[in-house]
MIZAMI-15324 format. One record per residue (C-alpha): x, y, z; residue number from 1. Coordinates in Angstrom, 2 decimals. Layout:
# residues N
site x = X | y = Y | z = Z | num = NUM;
...
END
This chain:
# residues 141
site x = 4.01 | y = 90.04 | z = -30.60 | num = 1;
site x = 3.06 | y = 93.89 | z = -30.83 | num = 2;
site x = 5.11 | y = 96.27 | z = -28.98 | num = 3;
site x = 3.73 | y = 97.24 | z = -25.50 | num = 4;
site x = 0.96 | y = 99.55 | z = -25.94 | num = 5;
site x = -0.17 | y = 98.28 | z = -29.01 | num = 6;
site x = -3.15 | y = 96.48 | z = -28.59 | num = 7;
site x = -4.01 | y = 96.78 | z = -32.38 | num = 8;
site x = -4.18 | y = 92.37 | z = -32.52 | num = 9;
site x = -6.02 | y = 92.24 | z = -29.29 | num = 10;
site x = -8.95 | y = 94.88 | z = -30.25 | num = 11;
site x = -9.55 | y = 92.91 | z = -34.39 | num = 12;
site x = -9.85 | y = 89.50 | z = -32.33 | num = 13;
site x = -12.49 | y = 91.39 | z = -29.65 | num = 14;
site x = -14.10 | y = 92.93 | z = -32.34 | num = 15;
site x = -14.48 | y = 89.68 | z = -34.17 | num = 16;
site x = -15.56 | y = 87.38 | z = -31.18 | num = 17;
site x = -17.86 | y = 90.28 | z = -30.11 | num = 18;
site x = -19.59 | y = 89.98 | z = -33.74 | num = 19;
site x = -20.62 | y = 86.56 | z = -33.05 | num = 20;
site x = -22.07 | y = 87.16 | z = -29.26 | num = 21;
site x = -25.24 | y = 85.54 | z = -28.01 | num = 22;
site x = -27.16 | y = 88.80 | z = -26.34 | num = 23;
site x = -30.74 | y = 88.26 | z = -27.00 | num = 24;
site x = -31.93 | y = 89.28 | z = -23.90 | num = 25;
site x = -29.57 | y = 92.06 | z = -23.21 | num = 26;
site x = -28.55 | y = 93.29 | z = -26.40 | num = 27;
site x = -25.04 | y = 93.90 | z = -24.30 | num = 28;
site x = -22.53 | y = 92.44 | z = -27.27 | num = 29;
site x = -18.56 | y = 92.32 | z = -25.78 | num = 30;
site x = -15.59 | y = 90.95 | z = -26.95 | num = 31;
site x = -12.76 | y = 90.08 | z = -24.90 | num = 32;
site x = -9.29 | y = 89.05 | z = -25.97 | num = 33;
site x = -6.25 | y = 88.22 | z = -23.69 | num = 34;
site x = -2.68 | y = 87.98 | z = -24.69 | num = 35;
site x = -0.80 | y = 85.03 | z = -22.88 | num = 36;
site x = 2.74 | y = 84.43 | z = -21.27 | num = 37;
site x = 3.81 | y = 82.64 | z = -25.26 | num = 38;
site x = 2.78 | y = 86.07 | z = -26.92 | num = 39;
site x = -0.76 | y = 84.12 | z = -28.07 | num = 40;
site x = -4.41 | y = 85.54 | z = -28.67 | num = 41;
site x = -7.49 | y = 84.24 | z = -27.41 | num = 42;
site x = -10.78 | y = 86.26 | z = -27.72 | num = 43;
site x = -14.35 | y = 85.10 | z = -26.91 | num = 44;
site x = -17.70 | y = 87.08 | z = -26.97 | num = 45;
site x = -20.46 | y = 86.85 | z = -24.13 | num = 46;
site x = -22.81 | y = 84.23 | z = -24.30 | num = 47;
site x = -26.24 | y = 84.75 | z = -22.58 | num = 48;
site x = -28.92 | y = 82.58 | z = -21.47 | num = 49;
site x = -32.47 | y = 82.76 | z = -20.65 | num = 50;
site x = -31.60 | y = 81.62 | z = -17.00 | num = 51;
site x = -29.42 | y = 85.05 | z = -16.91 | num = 52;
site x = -26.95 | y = 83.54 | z = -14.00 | num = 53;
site x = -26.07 | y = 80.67 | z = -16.60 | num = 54;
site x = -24.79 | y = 83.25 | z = -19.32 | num = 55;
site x = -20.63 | y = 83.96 | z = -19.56 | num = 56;
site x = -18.87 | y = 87.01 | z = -19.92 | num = 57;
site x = -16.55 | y = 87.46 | z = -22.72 | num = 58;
site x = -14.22 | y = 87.85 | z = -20.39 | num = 59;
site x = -14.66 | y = 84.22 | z = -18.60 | num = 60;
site x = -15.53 | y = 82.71 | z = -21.92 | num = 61;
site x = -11.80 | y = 83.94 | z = -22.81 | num = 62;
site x = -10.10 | y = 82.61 | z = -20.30 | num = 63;
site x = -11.71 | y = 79.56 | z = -20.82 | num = 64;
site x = -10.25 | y = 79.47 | z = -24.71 | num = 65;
site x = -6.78 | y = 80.26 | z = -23.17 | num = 66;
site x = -6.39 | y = 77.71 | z = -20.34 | num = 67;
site x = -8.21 | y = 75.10 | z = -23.42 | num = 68;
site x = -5.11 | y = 76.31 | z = -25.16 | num = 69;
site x = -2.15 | y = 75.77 | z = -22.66 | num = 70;
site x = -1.69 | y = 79.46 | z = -21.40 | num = 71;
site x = -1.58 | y = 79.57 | z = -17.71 | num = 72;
site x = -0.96 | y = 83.57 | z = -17.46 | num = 73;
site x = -2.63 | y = 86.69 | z = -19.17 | num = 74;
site x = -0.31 | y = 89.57 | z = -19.96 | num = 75;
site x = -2.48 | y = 91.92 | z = -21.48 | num = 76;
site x = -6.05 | y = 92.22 | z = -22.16 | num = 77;
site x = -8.69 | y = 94.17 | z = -24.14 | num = 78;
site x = -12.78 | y = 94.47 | z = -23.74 | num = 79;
site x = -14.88 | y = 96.13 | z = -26.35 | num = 80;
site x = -18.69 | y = 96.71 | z = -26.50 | num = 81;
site x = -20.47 | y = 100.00 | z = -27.50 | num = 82;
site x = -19.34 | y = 102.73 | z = -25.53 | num = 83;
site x = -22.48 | y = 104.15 | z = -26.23 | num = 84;
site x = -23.57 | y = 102.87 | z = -22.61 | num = 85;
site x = -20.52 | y = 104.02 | z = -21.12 | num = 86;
site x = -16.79 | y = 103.06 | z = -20.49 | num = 87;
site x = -17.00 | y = 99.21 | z = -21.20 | num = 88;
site x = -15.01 | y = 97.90 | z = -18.15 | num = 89;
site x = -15.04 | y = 94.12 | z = -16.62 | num = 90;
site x = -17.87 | y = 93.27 | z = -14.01 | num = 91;
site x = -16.93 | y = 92.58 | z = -10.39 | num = 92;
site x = -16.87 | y = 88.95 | z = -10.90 | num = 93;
site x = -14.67 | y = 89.19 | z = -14.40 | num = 94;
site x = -12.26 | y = 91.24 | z = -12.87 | num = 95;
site x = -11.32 | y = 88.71 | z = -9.97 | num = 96;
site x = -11.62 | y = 86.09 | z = -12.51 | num = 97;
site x = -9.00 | y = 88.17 | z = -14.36 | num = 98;
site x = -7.04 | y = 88.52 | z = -11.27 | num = 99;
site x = -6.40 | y = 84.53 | z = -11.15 | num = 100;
site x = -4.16 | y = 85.01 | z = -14.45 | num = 101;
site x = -3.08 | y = 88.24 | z = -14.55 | num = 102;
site x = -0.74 | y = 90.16 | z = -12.57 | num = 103;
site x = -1.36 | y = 93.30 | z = -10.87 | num = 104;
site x = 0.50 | y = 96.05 | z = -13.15 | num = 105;
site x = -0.77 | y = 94.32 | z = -16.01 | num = 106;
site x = -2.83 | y = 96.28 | z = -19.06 | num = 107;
site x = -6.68 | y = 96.66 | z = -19.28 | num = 108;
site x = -7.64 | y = 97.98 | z = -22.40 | num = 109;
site x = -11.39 | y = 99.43 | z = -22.24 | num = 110;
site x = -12.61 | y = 99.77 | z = -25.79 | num = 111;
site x = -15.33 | y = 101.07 | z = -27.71 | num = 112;
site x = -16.69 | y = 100.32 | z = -31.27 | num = 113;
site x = -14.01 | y = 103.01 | z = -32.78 | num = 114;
site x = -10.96 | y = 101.74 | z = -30.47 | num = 115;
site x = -9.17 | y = 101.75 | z = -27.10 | num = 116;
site x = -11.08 | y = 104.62 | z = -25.24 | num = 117;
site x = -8.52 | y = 103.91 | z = -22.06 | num = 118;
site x = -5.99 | y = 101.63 | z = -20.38 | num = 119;
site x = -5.95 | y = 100.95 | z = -17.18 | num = 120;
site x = -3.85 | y = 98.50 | z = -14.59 | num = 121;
site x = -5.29 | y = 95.16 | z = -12.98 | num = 122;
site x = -4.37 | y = 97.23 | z = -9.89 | num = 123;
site x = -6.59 | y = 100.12 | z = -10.62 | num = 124;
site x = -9.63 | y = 97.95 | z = -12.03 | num = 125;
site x = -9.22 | y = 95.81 | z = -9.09 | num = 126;
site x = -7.90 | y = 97.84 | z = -5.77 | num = 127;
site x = -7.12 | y = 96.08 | z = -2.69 | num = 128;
site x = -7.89 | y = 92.58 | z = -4.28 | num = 129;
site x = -7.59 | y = 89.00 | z = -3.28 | num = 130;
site x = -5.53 | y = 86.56 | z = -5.07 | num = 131;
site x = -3.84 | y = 83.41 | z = -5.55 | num = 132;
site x = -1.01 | y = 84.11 | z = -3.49 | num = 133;
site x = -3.03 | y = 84.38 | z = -0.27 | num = 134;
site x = -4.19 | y = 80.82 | z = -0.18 | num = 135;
site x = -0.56 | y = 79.15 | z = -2.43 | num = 136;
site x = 2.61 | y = 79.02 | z = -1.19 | num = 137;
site x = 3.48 | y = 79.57 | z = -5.23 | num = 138;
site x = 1.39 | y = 80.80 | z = -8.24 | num = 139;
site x = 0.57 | y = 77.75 | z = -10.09 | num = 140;
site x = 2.03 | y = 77.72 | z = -13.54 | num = 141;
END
């Protein structure tokens, strides 16, 4: 695994899931990849449909290809699309989806075509969320 702050592995597999997205409609194309608790890489692009609330995130799509893999926690992740439109950051509803996995203090990486533009905490993406905890007596595993 790459030393902390090195999200070198995570931004190739974003960049390569977010070359084969399926945004037709949009034109939006994002990558995600998420580093698990075992040090492993999952990425996954967005996948839209023409009934728009049926498309997926790259985001949830990743998740999806990590909990398929056995990973139950994310330790770092990384989102790329063109930065053209802006900083590319999770959507509301990707961000508590993120929050399920992923603790609190750990990395965001917002990237653009060229690289990480920023990093950011859970925390900060995420202020004054709800998680797991408040309905578990433990985190499931």
């Amino acid at each position: 695994m790459p030393p902390a702050g090195s999200p070198d592995d995570l931004l190739a597999a974003a960049l390569a899931a977010r070359a084969r997205t399926y945004s037709p409609y949009s034109g939006y194309a994002v990558g995600a990849a998420l580093r698990d608790e075992h040090g492993r890489v999952h990425a996954a692009p967005n996948v839209e449909n023409a009934a728009y609330p049926q498309g997926q995130c790259a985001e949830a799509s990743a998740i999806g290809v990590l909990i398929g893999a056995g990973g139950r926690r994310i330790v770092e992740a990384l989102v790329v699309a063109d930065a053209a439109a802006g900083l590319p950051t999770p959507c509301g509803a990707c961000r508590q989806r993120l929050r399920e996995f992923m603790p609190l203090d750990g990395l965001v990486h917002l990237a653009g075509l060229g690289g990480v533009i920023r990093s950011v905490t859970l925390g900060e993406l995420l202020p004054l969320s709800f998680g797991p905890e408040f309905l578990l007596k433990e985190t499931p595993r």
